[in-house]
C-alpha positions as MATLAB code, in Angstrom:
seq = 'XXXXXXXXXXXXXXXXXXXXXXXXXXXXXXXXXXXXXXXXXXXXXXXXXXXXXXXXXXXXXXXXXXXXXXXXXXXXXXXXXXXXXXXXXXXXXXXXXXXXXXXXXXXXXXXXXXXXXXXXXXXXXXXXXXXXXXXXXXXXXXXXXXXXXXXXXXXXXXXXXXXXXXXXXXXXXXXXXXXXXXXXXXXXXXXXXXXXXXXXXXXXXXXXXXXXXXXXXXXXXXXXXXXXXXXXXXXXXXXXXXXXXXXXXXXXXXXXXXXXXXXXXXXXXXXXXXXXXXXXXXXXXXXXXXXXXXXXXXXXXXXXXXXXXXXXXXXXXXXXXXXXXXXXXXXXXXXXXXXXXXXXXXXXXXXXXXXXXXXXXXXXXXXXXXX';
ca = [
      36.631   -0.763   72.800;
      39.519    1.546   73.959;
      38.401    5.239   74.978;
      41.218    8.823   74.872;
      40.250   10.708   77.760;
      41.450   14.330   78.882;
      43.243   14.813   75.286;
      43.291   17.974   73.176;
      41.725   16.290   69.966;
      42.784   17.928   66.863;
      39.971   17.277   64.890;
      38.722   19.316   61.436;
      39.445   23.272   61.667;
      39.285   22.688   65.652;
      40.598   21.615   68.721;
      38.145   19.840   70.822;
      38.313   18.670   74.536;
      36.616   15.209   74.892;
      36.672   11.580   74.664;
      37.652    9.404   71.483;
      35.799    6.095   71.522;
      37.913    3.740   69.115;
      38.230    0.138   68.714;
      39.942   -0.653   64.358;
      37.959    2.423   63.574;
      37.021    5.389   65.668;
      33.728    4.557   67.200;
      32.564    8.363   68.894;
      33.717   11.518   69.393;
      32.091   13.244   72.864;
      31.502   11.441   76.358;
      33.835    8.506   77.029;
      32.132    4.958   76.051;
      31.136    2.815   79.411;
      33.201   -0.067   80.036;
      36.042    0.888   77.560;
      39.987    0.854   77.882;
      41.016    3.827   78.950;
      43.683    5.871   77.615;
      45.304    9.089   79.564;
      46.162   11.524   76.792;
      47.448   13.635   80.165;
      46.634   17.128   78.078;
      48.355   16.284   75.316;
      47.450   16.160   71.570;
      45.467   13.893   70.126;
      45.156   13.487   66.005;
      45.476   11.769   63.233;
      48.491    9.619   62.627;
      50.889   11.055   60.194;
      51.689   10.018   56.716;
      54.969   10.051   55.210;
      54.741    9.923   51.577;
      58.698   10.641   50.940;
      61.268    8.390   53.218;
      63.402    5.901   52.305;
      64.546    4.874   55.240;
      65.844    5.144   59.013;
      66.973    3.387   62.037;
      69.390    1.747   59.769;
      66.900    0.363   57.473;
      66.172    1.356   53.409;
      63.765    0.623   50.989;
      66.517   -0.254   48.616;
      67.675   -3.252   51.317;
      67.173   -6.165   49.060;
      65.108   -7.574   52.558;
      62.127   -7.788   53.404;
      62.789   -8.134   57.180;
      64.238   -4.601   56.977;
      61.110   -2.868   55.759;
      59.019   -4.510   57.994;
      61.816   -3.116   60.951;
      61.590    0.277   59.589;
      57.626   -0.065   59.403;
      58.209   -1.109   63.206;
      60.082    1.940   63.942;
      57.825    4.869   62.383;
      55.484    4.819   64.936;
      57.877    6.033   67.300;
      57.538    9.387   64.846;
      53.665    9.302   64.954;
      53.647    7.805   61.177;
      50.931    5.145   61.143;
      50.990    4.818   56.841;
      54.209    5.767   54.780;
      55.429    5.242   51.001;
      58.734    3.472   51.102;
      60.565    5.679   48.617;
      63.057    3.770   45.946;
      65.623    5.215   44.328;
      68.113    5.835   41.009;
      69.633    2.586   40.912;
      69.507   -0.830   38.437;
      65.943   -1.728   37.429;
      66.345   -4.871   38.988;
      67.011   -3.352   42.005;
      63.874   -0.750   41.712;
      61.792   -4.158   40.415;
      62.944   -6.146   43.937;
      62.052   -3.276   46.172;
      58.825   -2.806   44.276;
      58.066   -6.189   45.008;
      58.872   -6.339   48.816;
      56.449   -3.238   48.535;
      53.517   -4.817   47.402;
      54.392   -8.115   50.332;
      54.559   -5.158   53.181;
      51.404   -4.050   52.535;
      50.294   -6.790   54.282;
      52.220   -6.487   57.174;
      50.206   -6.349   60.489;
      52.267   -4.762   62.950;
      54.119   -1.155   62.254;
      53.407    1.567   60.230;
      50.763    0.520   57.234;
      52.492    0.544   53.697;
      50.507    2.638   51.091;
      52.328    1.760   47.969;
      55.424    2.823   46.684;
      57.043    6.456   45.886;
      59.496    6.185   43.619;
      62.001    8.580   42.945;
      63.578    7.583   39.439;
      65.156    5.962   37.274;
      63.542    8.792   35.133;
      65.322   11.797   36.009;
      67.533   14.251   34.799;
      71.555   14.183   34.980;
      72.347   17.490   36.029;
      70.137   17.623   38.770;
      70.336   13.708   40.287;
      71.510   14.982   43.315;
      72.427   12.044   45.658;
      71.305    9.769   42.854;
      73.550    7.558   40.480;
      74.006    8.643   37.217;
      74.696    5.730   35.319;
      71.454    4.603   36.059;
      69.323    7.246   34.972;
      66.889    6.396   32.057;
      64.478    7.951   29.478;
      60.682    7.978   30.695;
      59.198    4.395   29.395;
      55.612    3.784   30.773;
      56.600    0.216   29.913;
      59.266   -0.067   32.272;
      56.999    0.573   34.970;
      53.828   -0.950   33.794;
      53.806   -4.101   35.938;
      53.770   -2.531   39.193;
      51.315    0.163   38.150;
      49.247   -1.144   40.948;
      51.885   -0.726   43.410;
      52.919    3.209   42.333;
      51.590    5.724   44.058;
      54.139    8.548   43.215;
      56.520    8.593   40.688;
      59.073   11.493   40.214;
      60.561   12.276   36.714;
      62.372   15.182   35.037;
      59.439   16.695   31.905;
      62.051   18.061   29.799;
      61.859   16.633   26.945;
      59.889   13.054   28.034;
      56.738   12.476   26.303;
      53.933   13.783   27.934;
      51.916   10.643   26.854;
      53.654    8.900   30.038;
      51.762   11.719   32.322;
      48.776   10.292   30.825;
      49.432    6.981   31.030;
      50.558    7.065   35.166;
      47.231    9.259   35.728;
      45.267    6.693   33.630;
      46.820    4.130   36.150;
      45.986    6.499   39.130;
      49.618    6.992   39.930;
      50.721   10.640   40.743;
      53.584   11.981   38.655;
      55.511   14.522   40.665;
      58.032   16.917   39.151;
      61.648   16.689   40.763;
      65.331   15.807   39.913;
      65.178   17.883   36.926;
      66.491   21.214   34.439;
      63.148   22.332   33.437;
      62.327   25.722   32.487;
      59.113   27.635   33.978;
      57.532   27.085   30.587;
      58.124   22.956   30.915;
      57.330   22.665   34.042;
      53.734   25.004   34.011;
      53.353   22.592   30.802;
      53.633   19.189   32.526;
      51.756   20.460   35.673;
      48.488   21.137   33.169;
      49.039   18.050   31.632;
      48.577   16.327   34.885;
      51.947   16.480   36.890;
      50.737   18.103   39.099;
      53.150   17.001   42.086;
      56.698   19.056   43.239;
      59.392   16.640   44.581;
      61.062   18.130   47.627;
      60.742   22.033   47.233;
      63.749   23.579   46.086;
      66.315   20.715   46.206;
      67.059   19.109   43.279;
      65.635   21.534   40.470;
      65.428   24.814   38.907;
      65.193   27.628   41.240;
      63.688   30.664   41.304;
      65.364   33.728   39.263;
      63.176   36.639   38.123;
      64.038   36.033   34.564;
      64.050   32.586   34.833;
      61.718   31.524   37.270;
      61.959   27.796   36.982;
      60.394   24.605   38.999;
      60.050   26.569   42.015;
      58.321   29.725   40.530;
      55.786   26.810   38.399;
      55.141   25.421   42.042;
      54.249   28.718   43.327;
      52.466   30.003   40.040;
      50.054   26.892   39.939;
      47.806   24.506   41.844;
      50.520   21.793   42.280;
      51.004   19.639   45.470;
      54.433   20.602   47.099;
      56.516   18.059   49.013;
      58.699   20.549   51.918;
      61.332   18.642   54.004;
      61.172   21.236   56.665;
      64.412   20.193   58.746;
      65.939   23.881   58.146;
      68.993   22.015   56.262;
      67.624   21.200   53.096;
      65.163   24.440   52.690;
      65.764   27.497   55.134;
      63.082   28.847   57.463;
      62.637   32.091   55.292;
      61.900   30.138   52.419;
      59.103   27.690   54.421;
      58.035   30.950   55.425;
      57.421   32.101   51.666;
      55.899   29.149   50.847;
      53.440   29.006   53.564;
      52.223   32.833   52.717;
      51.985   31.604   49.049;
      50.386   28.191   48.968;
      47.326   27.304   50.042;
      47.731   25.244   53.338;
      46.004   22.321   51.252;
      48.758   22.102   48.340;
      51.668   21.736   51.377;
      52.938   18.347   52.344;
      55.309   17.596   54.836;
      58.118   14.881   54.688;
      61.485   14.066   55.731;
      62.948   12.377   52.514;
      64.836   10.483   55.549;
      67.922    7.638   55.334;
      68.541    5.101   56.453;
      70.824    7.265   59.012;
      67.724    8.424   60.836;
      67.753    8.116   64.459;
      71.300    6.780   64.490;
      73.250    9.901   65.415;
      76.350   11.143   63.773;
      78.709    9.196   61.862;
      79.274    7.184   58.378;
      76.031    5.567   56.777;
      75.093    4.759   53.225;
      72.345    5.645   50.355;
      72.512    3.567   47.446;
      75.625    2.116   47.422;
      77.067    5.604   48.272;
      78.831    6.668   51.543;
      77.101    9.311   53.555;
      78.077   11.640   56.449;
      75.665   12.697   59.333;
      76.471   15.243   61.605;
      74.147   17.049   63.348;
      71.086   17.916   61.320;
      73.396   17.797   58.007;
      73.661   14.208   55.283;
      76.140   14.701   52.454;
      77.992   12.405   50.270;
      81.765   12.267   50.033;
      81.714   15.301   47.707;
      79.665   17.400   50.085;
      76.226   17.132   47.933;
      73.245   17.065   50.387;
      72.165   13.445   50.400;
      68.519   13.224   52.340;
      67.404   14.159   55.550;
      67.869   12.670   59.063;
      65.019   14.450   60.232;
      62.050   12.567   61.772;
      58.021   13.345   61.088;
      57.190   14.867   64.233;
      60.316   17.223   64.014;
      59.434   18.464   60.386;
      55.963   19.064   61.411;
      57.677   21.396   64.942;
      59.755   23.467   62.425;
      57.538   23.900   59.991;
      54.453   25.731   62.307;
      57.881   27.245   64.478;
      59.027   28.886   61.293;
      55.757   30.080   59.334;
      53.790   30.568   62.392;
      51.117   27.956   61.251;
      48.747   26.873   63.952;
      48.591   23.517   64.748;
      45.684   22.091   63.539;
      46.898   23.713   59.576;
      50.188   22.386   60.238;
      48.719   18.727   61.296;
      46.645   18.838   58.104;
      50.040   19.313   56.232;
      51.058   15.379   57.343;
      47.626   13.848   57.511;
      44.651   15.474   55.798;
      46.631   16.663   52.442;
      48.818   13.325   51.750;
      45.227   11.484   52.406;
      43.303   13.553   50.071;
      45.907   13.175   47.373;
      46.503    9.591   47.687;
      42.457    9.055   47.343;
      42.291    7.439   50.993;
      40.788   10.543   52.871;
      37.375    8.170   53.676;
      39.713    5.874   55.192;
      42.411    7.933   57.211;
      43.654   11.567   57.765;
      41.740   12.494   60.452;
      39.735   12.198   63.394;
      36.286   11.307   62.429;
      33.587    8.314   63.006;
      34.379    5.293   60.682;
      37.972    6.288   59.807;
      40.777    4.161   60.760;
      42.181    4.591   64.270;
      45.354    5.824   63.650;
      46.380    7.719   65.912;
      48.840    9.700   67.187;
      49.176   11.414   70.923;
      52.135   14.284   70.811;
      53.127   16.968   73.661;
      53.341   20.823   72.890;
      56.963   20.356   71.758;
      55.689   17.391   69.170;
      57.602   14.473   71.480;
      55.357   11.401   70.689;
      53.884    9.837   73.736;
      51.887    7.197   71.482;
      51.138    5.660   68.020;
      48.304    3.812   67.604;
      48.164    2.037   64.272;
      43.940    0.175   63.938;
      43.694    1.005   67.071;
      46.558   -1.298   68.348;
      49.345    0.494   70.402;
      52.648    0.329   68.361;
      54.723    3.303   70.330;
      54.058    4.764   74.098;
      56.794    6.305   76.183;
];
């Protein structure tokens, strides 16, 4: 057994000063267990461990690599963001390629060292042209439940564009318990209100990629704020300004906000030339692009999003910690299991300063990051 001592725990609606008693799940909450391994949290925070349920890659590693090896390294390297479960995120490309990666997905999910792997996000083929953003066009297809079918099991999320797609694939994902997010797409207020009642009830990265907000025509974004729908926010302050985070968080619900960094493989590499999809990509700073200057993913890391975010909307911390571990576990259906610190969840956890540096990640209650 392994004992957190002199940590601010972040636990439901509070912060509490005591022990965490943990060995694979947490044990205790209260008086530090006798005879345990004890951790230092040295005043710092103590939660849940984060979940990423957007990234496709970092530390030059991507979903898309047709090798296993490199999801298991970027697995490896999450930690060191707090992120103890993620959904490797595909992309637009052949349906061989999607079918590869889809596989590798359901192999890491057994991998026992890292970042646990969830299931798979996956962000086309079915999207539409005008708004594919970093995404290849010549490989965007028509919604077909059937072209999906055989790794219903390993989809969690899948975006698609609902203009104009048959809203008898909604039902057939939900029927499969796989959560059909709205992104990459032209529609109209009216389509998108329509597809989020018929069960799409999911908004793919905020802003980016869709139908803004016009008073006339108010679009994706004014269906996200006008309903009950789950929105993805990739708070790095380069793909959706702090003004607009702000808006959000005085319109949402904290519950219907989750945080992710929709990262590349260019994550935690520093400037210079990388690559998404067969496509050149150039990080400087805070800023991805392709050749043609289209904003092509983040480079932003989990902890960072999470800083920005309660910086820029003046959310406390335990809301904004709910935002990357309570919400993403209550809408992939794994709350019981993870999310937060309580008696016979998982022990992931994650140990952060006041200016969200990670000091450790413990994934099962094995130590996979410490500085």
């Amino acid at each position: 057994m392994q004992t957190i001592i002199n940590g601010r725990l972040i636990l439901p609606k509070k912060i509490y000063a005591g022990a965490l008693n943990f060995d694979e799940k947490i044990i205790s909450i209260g008086e530090p267990a006798g005879g345990a391994e004890v951790i230092d949290a040295e005043n710092n925070f103590v939660s849940a461990g984060f979940i990423n349920i957007h990234i496709h890659g970092a530390a030059g590693f991507d979903t898309m690599d047709d090798d296993i090896g490199a999801l298991k390294k970027l697995a490896e390297f999450l930690p060191s963001m707090g992120v103890t479960s993620f959904l490797p995120t595909t992309m637009t490309m052949p349906l061989e390629k999607i079918y590869r990666a889809l596989e590798r997905i359901r192999l890491g999910r057994n991998f026992t060292s890292g970042a646990k792997i969830l299931g798979a996000n996956v962000e086309g083929p079915f999207i539409s042209k005008k708004f594919k953003g970093a995404q290849a066009e010549e490989n965007i297809l028509p919604a077909d439940f059937e072209l999906i079918k055989n790794f219903s099991d390993a989809i969690k999320i899948i975006t698609v564009a609902p203009e104009g797609i048959d809203f008898d694939f909604i039902d057939r994902c939900r029927t499969e318990n796989i959560i059909v997010s709205i992104g990459h797409s032209a529609a109209t207020y009216e389509q998108a209100i329509a597809a989020i009642e018929r069960g799409a009830n999911h908004i793919t990265h905020l802003f980016n990629a869709q139908t803004g907000f016009h008073h006339r025509k108010p679009g994706i974004v004014g269906a996200a704020l006008d309903s009950s729908a789950i929105v993805e926010l990739i708070a790095d302050n380069v793909h959706v300004h702090p003004a607009a985070q702000k808006i959000v968080a005085k319109i949402k619900p904290r519950n219907e906000i989750i945080l992710i960094t929709d990262s590349l493989r260019a994550c935690g590499l520093g400037d210079g030339v990388s690559e998404l999809g067969g496509q050149k990509v150039f990080v400087k700073g805070n800023l991805a692009t392709l050749e043609d200057g289209t904003i092509a993913g983040s480079v932003a890391t989990m902890n960072n999003v999470l800083k920005n975010f309660c910086a820029n909307t003046s959310t406390d911390i335990v809301a904004g910690v709910e935002m990357v571990t309570k919400n993403p576990a209550v809408e992939l259906g794994i709350f019981d299991k993870t999310g937060s610190l309580e008696v016979g969840k998982a022990a992931d956890i994650t140990i952060f300063d006041d200016d969200f540096n990670i000091k450790k990640t413990l994934v099962n209650g094995q130590l996979n990051y410490s500085v």
